[in-house]
N, C-alpha and C positions, 0 to 999 in steps of 0.2 A: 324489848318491844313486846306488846301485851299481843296475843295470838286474837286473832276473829273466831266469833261464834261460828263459824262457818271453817271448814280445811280453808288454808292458805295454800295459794300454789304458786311454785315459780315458772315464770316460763324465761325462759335464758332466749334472749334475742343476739343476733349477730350482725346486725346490720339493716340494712333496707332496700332490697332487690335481688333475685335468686343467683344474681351471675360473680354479688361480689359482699352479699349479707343472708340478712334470713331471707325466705322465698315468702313472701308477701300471704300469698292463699293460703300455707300452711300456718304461717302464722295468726290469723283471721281465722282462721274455721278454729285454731285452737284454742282463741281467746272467747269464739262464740261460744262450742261445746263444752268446754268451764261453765261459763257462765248461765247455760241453762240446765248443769248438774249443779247448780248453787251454790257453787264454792267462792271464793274471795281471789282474785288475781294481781298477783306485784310481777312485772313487768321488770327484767333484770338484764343488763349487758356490759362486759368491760368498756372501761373507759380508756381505749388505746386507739391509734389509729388504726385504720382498715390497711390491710396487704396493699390494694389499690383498688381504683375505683373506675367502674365499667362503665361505657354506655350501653345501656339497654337495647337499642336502636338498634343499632348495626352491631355488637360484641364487641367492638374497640374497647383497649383501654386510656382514658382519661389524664392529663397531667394535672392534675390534682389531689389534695390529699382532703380525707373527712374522718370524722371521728365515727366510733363503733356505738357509743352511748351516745352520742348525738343524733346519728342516723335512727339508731331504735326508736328512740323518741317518734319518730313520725309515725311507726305503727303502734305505741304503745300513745299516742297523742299527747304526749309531754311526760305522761305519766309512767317513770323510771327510774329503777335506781342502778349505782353501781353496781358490780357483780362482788366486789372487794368486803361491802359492807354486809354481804348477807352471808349469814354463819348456817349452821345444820337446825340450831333453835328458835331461827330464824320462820321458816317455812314448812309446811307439812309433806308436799311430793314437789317435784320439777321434771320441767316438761320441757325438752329442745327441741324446736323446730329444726327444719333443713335448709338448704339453699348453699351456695356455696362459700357463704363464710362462716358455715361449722368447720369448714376443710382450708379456708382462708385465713378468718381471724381468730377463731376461736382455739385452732389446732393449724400444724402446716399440712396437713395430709395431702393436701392437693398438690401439693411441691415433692414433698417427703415420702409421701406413703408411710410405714410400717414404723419406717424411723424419724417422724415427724413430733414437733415439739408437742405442747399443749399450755395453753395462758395458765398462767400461776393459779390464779385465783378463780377460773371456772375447774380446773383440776379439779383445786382441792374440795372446793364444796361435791362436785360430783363423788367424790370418795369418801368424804365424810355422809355425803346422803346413803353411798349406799352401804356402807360399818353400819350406820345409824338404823338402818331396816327401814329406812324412809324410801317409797317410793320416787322414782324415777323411768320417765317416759320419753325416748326418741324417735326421731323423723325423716326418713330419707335418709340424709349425711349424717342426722345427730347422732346416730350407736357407733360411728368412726369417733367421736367425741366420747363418747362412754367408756371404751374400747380405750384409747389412750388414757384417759385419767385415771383405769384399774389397771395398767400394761404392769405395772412395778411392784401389785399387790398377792394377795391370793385370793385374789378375786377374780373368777373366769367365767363371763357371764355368757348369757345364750342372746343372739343378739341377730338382727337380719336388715339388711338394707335393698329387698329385694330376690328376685329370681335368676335362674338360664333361662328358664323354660318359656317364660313369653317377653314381647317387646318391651327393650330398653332403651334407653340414648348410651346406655353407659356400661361400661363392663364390668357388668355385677360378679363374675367369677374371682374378677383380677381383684375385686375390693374386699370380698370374704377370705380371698386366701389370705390378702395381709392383715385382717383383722384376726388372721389366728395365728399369724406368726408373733403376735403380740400378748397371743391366751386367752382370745374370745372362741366363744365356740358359734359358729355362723348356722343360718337355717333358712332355708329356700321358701319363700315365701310371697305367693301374688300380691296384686293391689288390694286382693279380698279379705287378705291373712295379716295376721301381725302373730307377734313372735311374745311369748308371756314367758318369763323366765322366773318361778314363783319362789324360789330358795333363796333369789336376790330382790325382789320387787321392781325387777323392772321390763320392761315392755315399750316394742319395736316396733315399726312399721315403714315398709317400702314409702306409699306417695309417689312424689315426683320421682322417686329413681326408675320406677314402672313407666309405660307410655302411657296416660291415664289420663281420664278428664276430671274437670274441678268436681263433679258430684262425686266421681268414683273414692277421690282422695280426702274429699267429706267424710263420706263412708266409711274409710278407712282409720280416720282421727277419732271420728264417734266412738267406732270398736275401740281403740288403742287410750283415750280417754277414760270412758268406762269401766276399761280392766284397771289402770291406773286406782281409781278413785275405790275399786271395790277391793285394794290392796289396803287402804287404808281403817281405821277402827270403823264398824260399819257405825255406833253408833254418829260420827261424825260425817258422815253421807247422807242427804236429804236427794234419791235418787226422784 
């Protein structure tokens, strides 16, 4: 596959709704701020079913089953590929959004915690991007996904999904400690901060794991975007 004038980037999607795929806002503000830093965007998620599938409404869960590349499709508007087909020469940096099926279908973490799996084929490309010196950018839940697909390596990245220090829905202590019992190094960080880890090229940011509003977490993407893209050769950045 012949590369774009432009970085190519992956954004690895997990589904379609924050309770049981990607969280809808962070993936939208992600695919905005791509796109007005210039870059070229492939839209990418396994093709397996979902853990299971929520209703929104009320937080029930559903007796139904849906696919994880099927669901993507709705915010990537048809336009997606498998996660199986795309290699490290593939794309230039990759970018996970959050929501709960980074921690559902992408990894068990949500079930597992520390000792939770990770899908084959989003593993390996996250570990081959980061051997590769190719940039790599998470959201919320996505550095829990970074986190497991470097657990096995010697790779021990600097990574954050958040704070103690201001309001959460979630216990952000209980999630750094087992991202280091894994050989992440974790780092306390508001809605205003993201976490740049430059020895590996990759870069964090809270979001939704914060109590935050939709600009705040725009905000927040813009930052964690931008450092992304200026890890990459500058000539290939039209800032």
């Amino acid at each position: 596959m012949e590369k774009s004038a432009k970085p190519l980037i992956g954004v690895l999607l997990s589904g379609c709704g924050v309770y049981d795929g990607s969280e809808i806002h962070e993936a939208t503000l992600t695919l905005l701020e791509l796109q007005r830093m210039h870059t070229t965007v492939m839209c990418i998620a396994p093709n397996i079913n979902q853990y299971h599938v929520v209703n929104h409404l009320d937080g029930s869960e559903t007796h139904e089953t849906r696919n994880v590349l099927v669901e993507s499709a709705r915010i990537a508007r048809g336009s997606i590929v498998d996660v199986a087909s795309v290699d490290v020469n593939t794309i230039d940096a990759l970018v996970i959004p959050g929501g709960f099926g980074a921690a559902k279908n992408l990894t068990s973490w949500a079930f597992d915690g520390p000792d939770s799996t990770i899908q084959h084929d989003v593993g390996k490309l996250i570990l081959d991007m980061v051997r590769a010196g190719k940039p790599v950018a998470a959201f919320c839940m996505g550095p829990v996904v970074v986190a497991k697909a470097l657990e096995h390596s010697d790779i021990h990245p600097h990574l954050t999904v958040g704070t103690t220090e201001e309001a959460s829905p979630y216990d952000i202590g209980a999630i750094h400690q087992a991202m280091e019992q894994i050989g992440a190094h974790t780092h306390l960080n508001s809605i205003r901060e993201i976490t740049v880890d430059a020895s590996n090229n990759i870069v964090s940011a809270p979001c939704y794991m914060m109590e935050a509003t939709i600009e705040e977490v725009h905000d927040n993407i813009k930052s964690a975007v931008h450092a992304l893209l200026t890890m990459l050769e500058p000539e290939t950045v039209d800032a």
